[in-house]
C-alpha positions, 0 to 999 in steps of 0.5 A: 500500500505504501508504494500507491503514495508519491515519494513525498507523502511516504516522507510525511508517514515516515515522520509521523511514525517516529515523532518522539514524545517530546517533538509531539507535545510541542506540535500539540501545543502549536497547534493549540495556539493556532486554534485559540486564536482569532483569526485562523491563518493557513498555516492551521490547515497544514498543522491540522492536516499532519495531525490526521498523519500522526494519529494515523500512526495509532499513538495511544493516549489522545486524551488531551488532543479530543479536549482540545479539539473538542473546546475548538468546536464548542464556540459558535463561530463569528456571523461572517467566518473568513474562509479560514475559520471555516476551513480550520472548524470543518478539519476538525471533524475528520481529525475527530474521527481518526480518534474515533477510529484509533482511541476511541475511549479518548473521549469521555462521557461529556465530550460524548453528550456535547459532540451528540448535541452539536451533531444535531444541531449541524445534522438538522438545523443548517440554514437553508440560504446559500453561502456567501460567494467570493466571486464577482470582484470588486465591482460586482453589484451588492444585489447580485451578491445576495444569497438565495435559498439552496435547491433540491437535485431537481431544481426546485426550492429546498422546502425542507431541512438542509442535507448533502442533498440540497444544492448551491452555488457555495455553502455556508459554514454550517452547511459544510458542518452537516456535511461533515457530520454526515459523513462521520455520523454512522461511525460514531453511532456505532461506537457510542451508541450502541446501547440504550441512553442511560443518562437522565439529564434533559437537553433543554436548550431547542435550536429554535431557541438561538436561531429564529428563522421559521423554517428552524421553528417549524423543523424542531417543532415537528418533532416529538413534544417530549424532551430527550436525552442527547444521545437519544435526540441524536438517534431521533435526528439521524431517522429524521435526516436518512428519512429525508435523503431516501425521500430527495432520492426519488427526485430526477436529477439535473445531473448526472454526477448527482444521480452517483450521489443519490446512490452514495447517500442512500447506501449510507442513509440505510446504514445510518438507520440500521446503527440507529435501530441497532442503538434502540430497537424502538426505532425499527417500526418507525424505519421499517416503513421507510426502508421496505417502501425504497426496497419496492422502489429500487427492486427493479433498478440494477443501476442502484444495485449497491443500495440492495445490499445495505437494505439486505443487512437492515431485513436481516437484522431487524425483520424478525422484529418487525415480523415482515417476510423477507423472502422477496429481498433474499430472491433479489439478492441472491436470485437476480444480483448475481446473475445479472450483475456478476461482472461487476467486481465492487458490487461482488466485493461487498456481496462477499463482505455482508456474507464474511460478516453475516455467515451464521446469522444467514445460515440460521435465519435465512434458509434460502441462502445455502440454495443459492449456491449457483449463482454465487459462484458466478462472482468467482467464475467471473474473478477468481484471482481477486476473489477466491480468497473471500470464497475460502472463507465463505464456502463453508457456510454453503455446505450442507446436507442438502447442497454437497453433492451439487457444490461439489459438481458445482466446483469441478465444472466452474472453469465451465462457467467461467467460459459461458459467462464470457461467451454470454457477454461476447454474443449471444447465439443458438449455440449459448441458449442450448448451453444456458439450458443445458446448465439450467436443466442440470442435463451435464451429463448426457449432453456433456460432449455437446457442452464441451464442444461449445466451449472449446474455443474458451479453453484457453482464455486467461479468464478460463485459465485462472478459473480453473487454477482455483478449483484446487483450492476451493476442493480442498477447503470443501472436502475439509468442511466435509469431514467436520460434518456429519454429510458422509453418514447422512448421505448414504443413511438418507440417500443410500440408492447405491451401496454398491459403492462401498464395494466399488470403492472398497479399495480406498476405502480400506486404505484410508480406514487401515491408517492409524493416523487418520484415528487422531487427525480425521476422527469424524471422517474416519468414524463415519467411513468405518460405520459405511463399512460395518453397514454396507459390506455384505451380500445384502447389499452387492451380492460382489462382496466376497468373504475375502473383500469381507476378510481383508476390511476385519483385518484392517479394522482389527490391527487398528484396533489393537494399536491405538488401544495399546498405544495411546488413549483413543476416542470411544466413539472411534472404538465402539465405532470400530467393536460395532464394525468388527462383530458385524463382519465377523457375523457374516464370516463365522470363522471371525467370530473368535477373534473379536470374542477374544478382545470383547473377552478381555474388555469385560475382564476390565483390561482397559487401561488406556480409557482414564475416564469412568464414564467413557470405562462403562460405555465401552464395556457395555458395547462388549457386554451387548457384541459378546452376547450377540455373537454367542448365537451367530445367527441371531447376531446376523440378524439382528447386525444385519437385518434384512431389508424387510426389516430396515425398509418396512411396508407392512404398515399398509397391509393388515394381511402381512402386518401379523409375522413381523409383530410375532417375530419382534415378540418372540426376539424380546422374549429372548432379549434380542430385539433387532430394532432396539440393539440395531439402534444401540449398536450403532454409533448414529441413530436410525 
């Protein structure tokens, strides 16, 4: 960042950084002279502008500068201020916001109520006439001179409080103080008010007291009757003042220049209103109003697609509070934004950054979010290198049991997308509308060669290049996510369309189950991976499964087994995990049996020393004491390990003439003490 400045502004950072103590308090003190004196020369710009590089170099104790800049802001100034009075008093505020930023407890509870009051009192009540301007020269007529009154956006006269929004040749000094404090009103609600006001004092003193125009009168006199604390009045002007600009918005303007400018302000103005309800939730049913009506105003507009984002953050925080349904908005945002808008790299910037700040709240509350996966990955299809590092952080949040499977389809053909996106802005052809249906469609996979072949000439492009470069990354943070959940268990106990895949894939399967390592450092993964092996390696479910593929997995499973229990102290998860495993094999290889028996054997005889905990002690020996007793009765331990699919999957609800065998044979199991259903679910570590 330090190469973006000229080599005289390094110069400048560089001595702001290695100002000793002593150097520091004489440029404090200058400063305060130049301040304090009546007339304001220059050379206070320039001090005042070196002060904002000081502070920037995060010295701790400013205590006594926000004072002094506080006492400099407290005198009303003179009824014509020279340009550098007014350019010493507007430097100030943006100083305070660098204390602001840096040292924020620099400021005590009084410098807070009196700034809080001046906030107001710029925010609401700047005059409404044009500044006095220098142009003319001296023999310019007096008449020509005089100021009129600012206008709106759209020529008319200002028939309202000032705003950033109102016009004029040139500014008055407190016109340009309401800039100021619009610009640094959203900062210092979020610092100082987030919270509800506990000061009981009055702030008596009206602005319509001190300054006698009628529009002043009028403006405080709309307000409500009762007095409120500084803090709290603040609030109430903020609302008034954001209220206003969506209000000036909605206004055609002259320029265009000043459309940019209403889009900047709103942005801002929704911001400001969700700091002022975050402050003081009773301000919600009075901004709701406000907001959701520019939302039905703008929904259709991409031009004003920034303004989209902040109203997003205002529903997301505050709609449960106003009990509004908020499924329109989430459609725009994740629905039409992305798709729409993809090649436009701010707007993505901050698409990602509300999800980096936002993630768990949008993952709990909106569940739309996670279905949206596809179009947010078009931001990335279209910039990967600039944004691939936010996605690392944000494609976790759409991970889920509903969305793995396409998200991982999604990532492997994202250099696929890159290249449609590209083409779809380049032209648009019978060719592009055959590929947009076939991505709409999900038809990838019959029609794959007719997709490949009309992406050929894409293939490389840079764009498609660094697309593709990216997809490693991305799987590798995927599949992490992956063994943190529990996706693998519920995808093959929820969708289990396919057990043979456990045979197609036994080879694997067993390599990545007969490694020690993988106990300690992937125990979620590894657990599941050993649950899928106990439960899908037998002839019920592929009738390939031999008894050597049904060998080769006890052996592997056993021999870890007997290492980390007589190396180390496992989890006992993995362990009943691996004993459950173990004695469903051995039910459907007899000649296993003894083996397994031996270990439960030494478990009911107490020999675990390697578990410390009483509690995981008794959990481990009752799994034993249940196998052990299975497996006394291989056939019933069969049954019951590996029940038929009459079992698992039952209709004999719907039927009263086929209900009464199965009601009979679950009789007769409780009355041997083996009913299948209840050990099957003791026995696993999930539930059915």
């Amino acid at each position: 960042m330090v190469a973006m400045y000229s080599v005289g502004t390094e110069s400048l950072i560089k001595q702001a950084r290695d100002i000793g103590e002593v150097e520091l308090q004489k440029f404090y003190s200058r400063i305060t002279k130049q301040l304090t004196a009546r007339e304001h020369s220059h050379d206070v710009i320039d001090s005042l502008q070196r002060l904002h590089l000081i502070l920037a170099g995060c010295k701790e104790d400013l205590s006594a500068l926000s004072s002094l800049l506080l006492r400099s802001l407290e005198g009303r100034a003179a009824e014509s201020p020279s340009p550098t009075q007014t350019l010493g008093l507007t430097h100030c505020l943006p100083i305070v916001n660098t204390v602001i930023t840096y040292s924020p407890d620099s400021l005590t509870e009084d410098h807070v109520i009196f700034l809080s009051k001046k906030l107001v009192e710029w925010l609401r009540y700047a005059s409404l006439q044009q500044g006095m301007s220098s142009s003319g020269g001296f023999f310019a007529s007096p008449r020509i001179r005089q100021p009129g009154t600012v206008a709106e956006l759209d020529g008319c006269v200002c028939g309202d409080f000032f705003t950033v929004l109102c016009v004029s040749p040139s500014f008055s000094e407190d016109q340009w103080m309401n800039l100021y404090s619009f610009s640094l009103l959203r900062h210092w609600l979020i610092t100082y008010h987030n919270g509800t006001d506990g000061n009981t004092s009055t702030d008596t003193e009206d602005r319509s007291e001190v300054d006698g125009s009628v529009v002043s009168m009028v403006s405080a006199t709309s307000s409500s009757s009762r007095v409120l604390p500084p803090k709290e009045r603040l609030r109430e002007k903020s609302l008034e003042y954001c209220q206003r600009l969506v209000e000036q918005s909605d206004r055609k303007a002259l320029k265009r220049a000043d459309t940019e400018l209403q889009k900047a302000c709103l942005v801002e103005a929704v911001c400001i209103l969700d700091s002022v309800c975050l402050g003081d939730p009773g301000f919600v049913y009075r901004a709701f109003p406000c907001v959701k009506a520019l939302f039905g105003r703008l929904s259709s507009d991409l031009s004003y697609s920034r303004v989209l984002l902040p109203i997003a953050q205002f529903y997301l925080n505050h709609g449960e509070t106003a009990a509004v349904d908020s499924e329109c908005v989430w459609r725009c945002v994740w629905g039409v934004l992305p798709a729409e808008c993809f090649n436009q790299p701010f707007l993505a910037h901050e698409m990602l950054t509300f999800i980096r700040a936002n993630q768990l709240l949008l993952k709990t509350s909106v569940p739309l979010y996670s279905r949206y996966f596809p179009n947010l990955l078009k931001f990335l299809a279209w910039d990967s290198p600039s944004l691939v590092s936010d996605y690392l952080d944000v494609l976790p949040s759409l991970v889920t049991t509903g969305t793995a499977l396409e998200l991982l389809h999604s990532l492997l053909d994202l250099p696929c997308l890159t290249a449609a996106l590209t083409l779809q802005l380049r032209y648009v052809s019978d060719c592009l509308i055959i590929m947009i249906q076939i991505f709409s469609l999900g038809d990838t996979i019959d029609r794959l060669s007719v997709l490949h072949d009309l992406l050929m000439e894409a293939a490389d492009w840079p764009r498609v290049v660094q697309s593709a470069q990216s997809v490693p990354v991305l799987l590798h943070v995927y599949f992490n996510t992956i063994t943190t959940v529990t996706h693998t268990h519920a995808h093959f106990c929820s969708h289990n369309h396919h057990p043979s895949l456990v045979v197609d894939q036994s080879r694997e399967l067993l390599e990545f189950a007969g490694i020690t390592a993988n106990v300690h450092s992937k125990e979620e993964l590894y657990t599941h991976v050993v649950w899928v092996l106990g439960e899908y390696l037998s002839v019920s479910s592929d009738p390939r499964c031999s008894v050597d593929l049904v060998t080769s997995c006890f052996e592997a499973l056993e021999a870890v087994l007997f290492e980390v229990t007589s190396s180390g102290c496992p989890s006992p998860r993995v362990v009943t995990s691996l004993l459950s495993t173990l004695a469903k094999l051995a039910s459907r290889s007899h000649d296993l049996i003894p083996r397994v028996s031996l270990f439960l054997s030494k478990l009911r005889s107490g020999a675990i020393s390697w578990c410390h905990s009483e509690e995981d002690v008794v959990a481990i020996v009752t799994r034993g004491e249940e196998l052990w007793s299975l497996l006394k009765l291989p056939s019933v331990a069969l049954s019951v390990l590996t029940p038929p699919l009459v079992v698992t999957t039952p209709s004999w609800h719907g039927d009263t003439n086929t209900a009464l065998p199965p009601r009979l044979r679950t009789r007769q199991q409780k009355r041997n003490g083996f009913a299948g259903g209840g050990h099957r679910q003791m026995l696993s570590p999930y539930p059915s």
